[in-house]
C-alpha positions as CSV (number, residue, x, y, z in Angstrom):
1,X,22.1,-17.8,-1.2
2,X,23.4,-20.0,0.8
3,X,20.7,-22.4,0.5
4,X,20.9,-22.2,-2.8
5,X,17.1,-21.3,-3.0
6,X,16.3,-18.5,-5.7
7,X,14.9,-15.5,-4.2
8,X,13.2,-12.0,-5.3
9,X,12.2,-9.0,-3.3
10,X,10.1,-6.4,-4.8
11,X,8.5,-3.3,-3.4
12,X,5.7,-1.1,-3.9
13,X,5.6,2.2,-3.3
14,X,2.1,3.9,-3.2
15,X,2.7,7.3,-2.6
16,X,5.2,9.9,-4.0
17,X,7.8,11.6,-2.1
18,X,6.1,14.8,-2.8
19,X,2.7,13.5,-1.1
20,X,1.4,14.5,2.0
21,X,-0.9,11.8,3.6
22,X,-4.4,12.8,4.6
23,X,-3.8,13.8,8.8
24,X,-6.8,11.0,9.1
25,X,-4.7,8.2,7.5
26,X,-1.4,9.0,9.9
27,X,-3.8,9.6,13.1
28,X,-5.4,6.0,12.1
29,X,-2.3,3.9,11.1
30,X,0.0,4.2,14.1
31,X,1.3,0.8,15.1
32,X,1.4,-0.7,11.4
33,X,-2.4,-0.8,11.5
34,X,-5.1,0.7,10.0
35,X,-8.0,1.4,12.5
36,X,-11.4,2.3,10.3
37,X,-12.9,4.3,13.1
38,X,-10.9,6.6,13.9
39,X,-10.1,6.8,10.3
40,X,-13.7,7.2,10.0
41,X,-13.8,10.2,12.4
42,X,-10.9,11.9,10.9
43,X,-12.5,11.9,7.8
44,X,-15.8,13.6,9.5
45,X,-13.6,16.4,10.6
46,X,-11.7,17.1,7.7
47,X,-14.1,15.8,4.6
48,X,-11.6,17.5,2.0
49,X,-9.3,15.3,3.2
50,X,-11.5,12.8,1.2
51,X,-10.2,13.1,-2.0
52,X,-6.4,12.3,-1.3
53,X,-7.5,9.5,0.5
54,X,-9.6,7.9,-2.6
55,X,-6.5,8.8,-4.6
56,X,-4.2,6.9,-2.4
57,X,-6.6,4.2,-2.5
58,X,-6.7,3.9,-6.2
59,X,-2.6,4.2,-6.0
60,X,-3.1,1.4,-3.4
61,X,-5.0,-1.1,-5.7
62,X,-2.6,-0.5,-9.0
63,X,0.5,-1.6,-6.4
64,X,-1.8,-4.4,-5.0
65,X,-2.2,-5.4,-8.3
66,X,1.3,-5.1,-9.7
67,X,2.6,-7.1,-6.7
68,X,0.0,-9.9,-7.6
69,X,0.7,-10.2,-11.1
70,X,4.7,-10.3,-10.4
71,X,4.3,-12.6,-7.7
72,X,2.1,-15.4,-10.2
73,X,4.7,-14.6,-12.8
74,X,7.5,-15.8,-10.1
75,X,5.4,-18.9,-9.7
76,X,4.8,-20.1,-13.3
77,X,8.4,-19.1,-13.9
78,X,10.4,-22.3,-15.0
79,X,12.7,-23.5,-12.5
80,X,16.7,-23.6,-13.0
């Protein structure tokens, strides 16, 4: 504001607040990232845990994709 430079923050949230995430996603994301092997290995030991996962993948995508089509909107937006 200060700089007089318009700004927007948006936010996506992927999962509910009733969701549990898959033990394999927490065990594999500490740090803020995602390491695919050991992600790999906790789906090996829990394989049903498979199915939340694709779902919070799919969730994933459709927020991807929602923050991608705001984000063009902001830049074809006419400026004031």
């Amino acid at each position: 504001r200060d700089r007089q430079m318009p700004f927007l923050a948006v936010r996506a949230i992927v999962d509910a607040a009733g969701d549990t995430l898959p033990r394999a996603v927490v065990a594999a994301s500490r740090g803020g990232t995602l390491r695919l092997l050991t992600l790999a290995a906790g789906i090996a030991r829990a394989p049903a845990e498979l199915g939340s996962l694709i779902g919070l993948a799919r969730r994933y995508r459709a927020a991807r994709a929602s923050l991608a089509a705001i984000a063009l909107a902001g830049l074809s937006a006419p400026r004031a």
